[in-house]
C-alpha positions in Angstrom: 136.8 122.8 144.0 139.8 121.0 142.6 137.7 117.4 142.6 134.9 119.1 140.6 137.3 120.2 137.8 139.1 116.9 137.6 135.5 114.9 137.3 135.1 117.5 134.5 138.6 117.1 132.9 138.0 113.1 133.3 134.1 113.6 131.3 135.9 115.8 128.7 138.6 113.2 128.0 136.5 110.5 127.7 134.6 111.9 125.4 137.0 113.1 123.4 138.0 109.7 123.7 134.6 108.0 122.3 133.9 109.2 118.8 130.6 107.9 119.0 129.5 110.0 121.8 130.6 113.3 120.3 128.4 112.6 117.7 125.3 111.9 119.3 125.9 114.8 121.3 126.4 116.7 118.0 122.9 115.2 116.6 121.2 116.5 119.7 122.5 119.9 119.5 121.1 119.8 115.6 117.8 118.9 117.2 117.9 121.3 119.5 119.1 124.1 117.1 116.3 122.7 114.3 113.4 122.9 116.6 114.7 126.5 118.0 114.8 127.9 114.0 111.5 126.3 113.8 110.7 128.7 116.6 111.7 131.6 115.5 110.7 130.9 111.9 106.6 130.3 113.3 107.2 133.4 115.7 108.5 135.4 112.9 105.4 133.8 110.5 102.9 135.0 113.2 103.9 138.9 114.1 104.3 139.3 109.9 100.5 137.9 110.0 99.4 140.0 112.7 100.9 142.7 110.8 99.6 142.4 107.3 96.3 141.7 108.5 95.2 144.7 110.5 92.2 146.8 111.0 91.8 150.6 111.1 88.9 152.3 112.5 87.5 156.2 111.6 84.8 157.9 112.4 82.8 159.7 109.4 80.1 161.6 111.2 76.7 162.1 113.0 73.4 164.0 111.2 70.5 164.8 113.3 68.6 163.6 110.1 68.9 162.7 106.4 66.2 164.5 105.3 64.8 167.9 106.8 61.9 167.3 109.3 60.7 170.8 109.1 58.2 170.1 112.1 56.4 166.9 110.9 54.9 164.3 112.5 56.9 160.6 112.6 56.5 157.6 114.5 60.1 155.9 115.3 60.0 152.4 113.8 63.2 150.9 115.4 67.0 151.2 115.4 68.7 150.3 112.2 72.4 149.4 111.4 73.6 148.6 108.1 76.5 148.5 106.4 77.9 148.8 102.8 81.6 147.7 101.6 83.7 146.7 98.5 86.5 144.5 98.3 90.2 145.3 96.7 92.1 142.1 95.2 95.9 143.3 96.3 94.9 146.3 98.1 93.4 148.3 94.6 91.8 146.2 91.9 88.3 146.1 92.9 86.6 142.8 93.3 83.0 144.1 94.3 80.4 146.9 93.8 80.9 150.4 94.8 81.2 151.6 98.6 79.0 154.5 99.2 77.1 155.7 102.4 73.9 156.3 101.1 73.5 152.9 99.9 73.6 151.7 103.3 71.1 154.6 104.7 68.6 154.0 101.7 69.0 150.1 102.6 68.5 150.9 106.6 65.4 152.8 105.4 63.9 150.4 103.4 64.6 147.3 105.4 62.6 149.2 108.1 59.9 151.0 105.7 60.3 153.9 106.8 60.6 157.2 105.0 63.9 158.5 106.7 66.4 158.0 109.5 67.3 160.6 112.7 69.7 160.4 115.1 72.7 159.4 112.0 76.0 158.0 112.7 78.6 156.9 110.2 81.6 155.3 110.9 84.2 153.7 108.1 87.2 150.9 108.8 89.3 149.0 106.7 90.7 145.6 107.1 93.6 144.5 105.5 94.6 141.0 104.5 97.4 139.2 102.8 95.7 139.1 99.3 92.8 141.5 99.7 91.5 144.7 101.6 88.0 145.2 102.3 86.5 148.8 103.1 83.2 149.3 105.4 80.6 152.2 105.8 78.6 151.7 109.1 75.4 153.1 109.4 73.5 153.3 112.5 70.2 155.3 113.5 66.8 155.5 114.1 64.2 155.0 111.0 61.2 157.2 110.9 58.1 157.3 109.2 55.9 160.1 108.5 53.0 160.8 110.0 50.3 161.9 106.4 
Protein backbone atom coordinates (compact mmCIF):
# COMPACT_ATOMS: atom_id res chain seq x y z
CA UNK A 1 0.00 0.00 0.00
CA UNK A 2 2.73 2.46 0.99
CA UNK A 3 4.59 1.79 -2.63
CA UNK A 4 1.35 2.68 -4.51
CA UNK A 5 1.03 6.12 -2.72
CA UNK A 6 4.69 6.99 -3.18
CA UNK A 7 4.50 6.16 -7.20
CA UNK A 8 1.45 8.58 -6.86
CA UNK A 9 3.20 11.24 -4.76
CA UNK A 10 6.31 10.82 -7.29
CA UNK A 11 3.56 11.34 -10.64
CA UNK A 12 1.99 14.29 -8.75
CA UNK A 13 5.41 16.03 -8.18
CA UNK A 14 6.50 15.63 -11.44
CA UNK A 15 3.86 17.04 -12.76
CA UNK A 16 3.71 19.76 -10.74
CA UNK A 17 7.03 19.98 -11.77
CA UNK A 18 6.44 20.15 -15.71
CA UNK A 19 4.35 23.12 -16.62
CA UNK A 20 3.81 21.84 -19.88
CA UNK A 21 2.12 18.81 -18.85
CA UNK A 22 -0.43 20.42 -16.51
CA UNK A 23 -1.46 22.12 -19.35
CA UNK A 24 -2.10 19.55 -21.84
CA UNK A 25 -3.82 17.80 -19.14
CA UNK A 26 -5.87 21.05 -18.61
CA UNK A 27 -6.67 21.18 -22.57
CA UNK A 28 -7.92 17.63 -22.46
CA UNK A 29 -10.16 18.16 -19.58
CA UNK A 30 -11.62 21.34 -21.83
CA UNK A 31 -12.19 18.70 -24.41
CA UNK A 32 -13.68 16.45 -22.46
CA UNK A 33 -15.91 19.04 -20.66
CA UNK A 34 -16.81 20.72 -24.36
CA UNK A 35 -17.85 17.60 -25.94
CA UNK A 36 -19.88 16.58 -22.53
CA UNK A 37 -21.90 20.30 -22.78
CA UNK A 38 -22.25 19.41 -26.29
CA UNK A 39 -24.16 16.46 -24.91
CA UNK A 40 -26.31 17.69 -22.81
CA UNK A 41 -26.97 20.76 -24.97
CA UNK A 42 -28.21 18.06 -28.15
CA UNK A 43 -30.03 15.92 -25.36
CA UNK A 44 -31.63 18.93 -23.99
CA UNK A 45 -32.35 20.16 -27.91
CA UNK A 46 -34.05 16.66 -28.52
CA UNK A 47 -36.61 16.07 -25.40
CA UNK A 48 -37.61 20.07 -25.99
CA UNK A 49 -38.35 18.79 -29.74
CA UNK A 50 -40.05 15.78 -28.71
CA UNK A 51 -41.97 17.95 -26.52
CA UNK A 52 -43.20 20.80 -28.72
CA UNK A 53 -44.02 18.60 -31.36
CA UNK A 54 -46.58 16.17 -30.07
CA UNK A 55 -49.79 14.63 -31.10
CA UNK A 56 -53.12 14.23 -29.39
CA UNK A 57 -55.67 11.87 -30.39
CA UNK A 58 -59.85 12.09 -29.64
CA UNK A 59 -62.43 10.36 -30.53
CA UNK A 60 -65.60 12.39 -31.93
CA UNK A 61 -68.17 9.66 -32.62
CA UNK A 62 -69.92 6.77 -34.48
CA UNK A 63 -73.56 7.22 -36.54
CA UNK A 64 -75.21 4.30 -37.82
CA UNK A 65 -75.88 6.59 -40.91
CA UNK A 66 -75.75 10.26 -42.13
CA UNK A 67 -78.85 10.33 -43.60
CA UNK A 68 -82.10 8.23 -42.47
CA UNK A 69 -82.48 4.95 -44.41
CA UNK A 70 -86.05 4.55 -43.50
CA UNK A 71 -86.10 0.89 -45.03
CA UNK A 72 -84.55 1.58 -48.53
CA UNK A 73 -82.80 -0.35 -50.72
CA UNK A 74 -78.69 0.40 -51.14
CA UNK A 75 -75.97 -1.41 -52.54
CA UNK A 76 -72.54 -0.89 -50.39
CA UNK A 77 -70.06 0.60 -52.80
CA UNK A 78 -66.80 0.29 -50.70
CA UNK A 79 -65.16 1.57 -47.53
CA UNK A 80 -64.29 5.24 -47.49
CA UNK A 81 -61.81 7.33 -45.26
CA UNK A 82 -61.29 10.86 -45.67
CA UNK A 83 -60.11 13.40 -43.86
CA UNK A 84 -60.42 17.30 -43.66
CA UNK A 85 -57.88 19.74 -41.59
CA UNK A 86 -56.70 23.42 -41.26
CA UNK A 87 -53.51 24.62 -40.30
CA UNK A 88 -52.69 27.37 -37.46
CA UNK A 89 -49.38 29.59 -38.04
CA UNK A 90 -48.20 29.83 -34.11
CA UNK A 91 -50.78 27.67 -32.74
CA UNK A 92 -54.02 30.31 -33.80
CA UNK A 93 -53.63 32.42 -36.98
CA UNK A 94 -55.17 30.26 -39.52
CA UNK A 95 -53.17 29.42 -42.55
CA UNK A 96 -55.82 27.21 -44.43
CA UNK A 97 -59.52 26.69 -45.08
CA UNK A 98 -62.00 25.70 -42.54
CA UNK A 99 -62.08 22.22 -40.60
CA UNK A 100 -65.47 20.83 -40.60
CA UNK A 101 -66.71 17.14 -40.55
CA UNK A 102 -69.10 17.24 -43.11
CA UNK A 103 -66.74 18.32 -45.61
CA UNK A 104 -64.95 15.22 -45.29
CA UNK A 105 -68.30 12.95 -45.31
CA UNK A 106 -69.68 14.84 -48.46
CA UNK A 107 -66.07 14.35 -50.02
CA UNK A 108 -66.05 10.42 -48.90
CA UNK A 109 -69.51 10.33 -50.59
CA UNK A 110 -68.67 11.77 -53.59
CA UNK A 111 -65.28 10.33 -54.23
CA UNK A 112 -67.30 6.96 -54.08
CA UNK A 113 -70.72 8.26 -55.85
CA UNK A 114 -72.60 7.23 -53.65
CA UNK A 115 -75.68 8.86 -52.06
CA UNK A 116 -74.73 8.38 -48.28
CA UNK A 117 -72.43 6.65 -45.80
CA UNK A 118 -73.45 3.85 -42.87
CA UNK A 119 -71.54 2.46 -40.44
CA UNK A 120 -69.88 6.46 -39.39
CA UNK A 121 -66.95 7.00 -37.40
CA UNK A 122 -65.27 10.28 -36.61
CA UNK A 123 -62.16 10.71 -34.89
CA UNK A 124 -60.18 14.32 -34.51
CA UNK A 125 -56.25 14.79 -33.45
CA UNK A 126 -54.02 17.56 -33.36
CA UNK A 127 -50.40 17.78 -34.06
CA UNK A 128 -48.33 20.34 -32.76
CA UNK A 129 -45.17 21.71 -34.17
CA UNK A 130 -42.58 24.39 -33.46
CA UNK A 131 -44.11 27.10 -35.76
CA UNK A 132 -47.55 25.56 -36.63
CA UNK A 133 -50.38 23.29 -35.40
CA UNK A 134 -52.43 21.33 -37.70
CA UNK A 135 -56.04 20.00 -36.66
CA UNK A 136 -57.63 16.67 -38.40
CA UNK A 137 -61.30 15.27 -38.76
CA UNK A 138 -61.15 11.51 -39.73
CA UNK A 139 -63.82 10.03 -41.47
CA UNK A 140 -64.31 6.49 -42.00
CA UNK A 141 -67.42 4.32 -43.28
CA UNK A 142 -69.08 2.60 -45.65
CA UNK A 143 -70.66 4.60 -48.82
CA UNK A 144 -74.01 3.56 -50.00
CA UNK A 145 -76.05 4.08 -52.92
CA UNK A 146 -79.67 3.91 -53.33
CA UNK A 147 -81.41 1.46 -54.83
CA UNK A 148 -84.48 3.81 -57.29
Amino acid sequence: MKEDFSYFYTTTKQALANPNTIRQERKEMVKIMTVMRLVKNLTLLLILGVVVASCAHAPGGIAASTTPIDGREYSILGRAVETDSIIYILGFIPASGVNHTSDAINEAIRKHGGDAMINVTVESYTQWWILFTRIVTRVEGNVIRFER
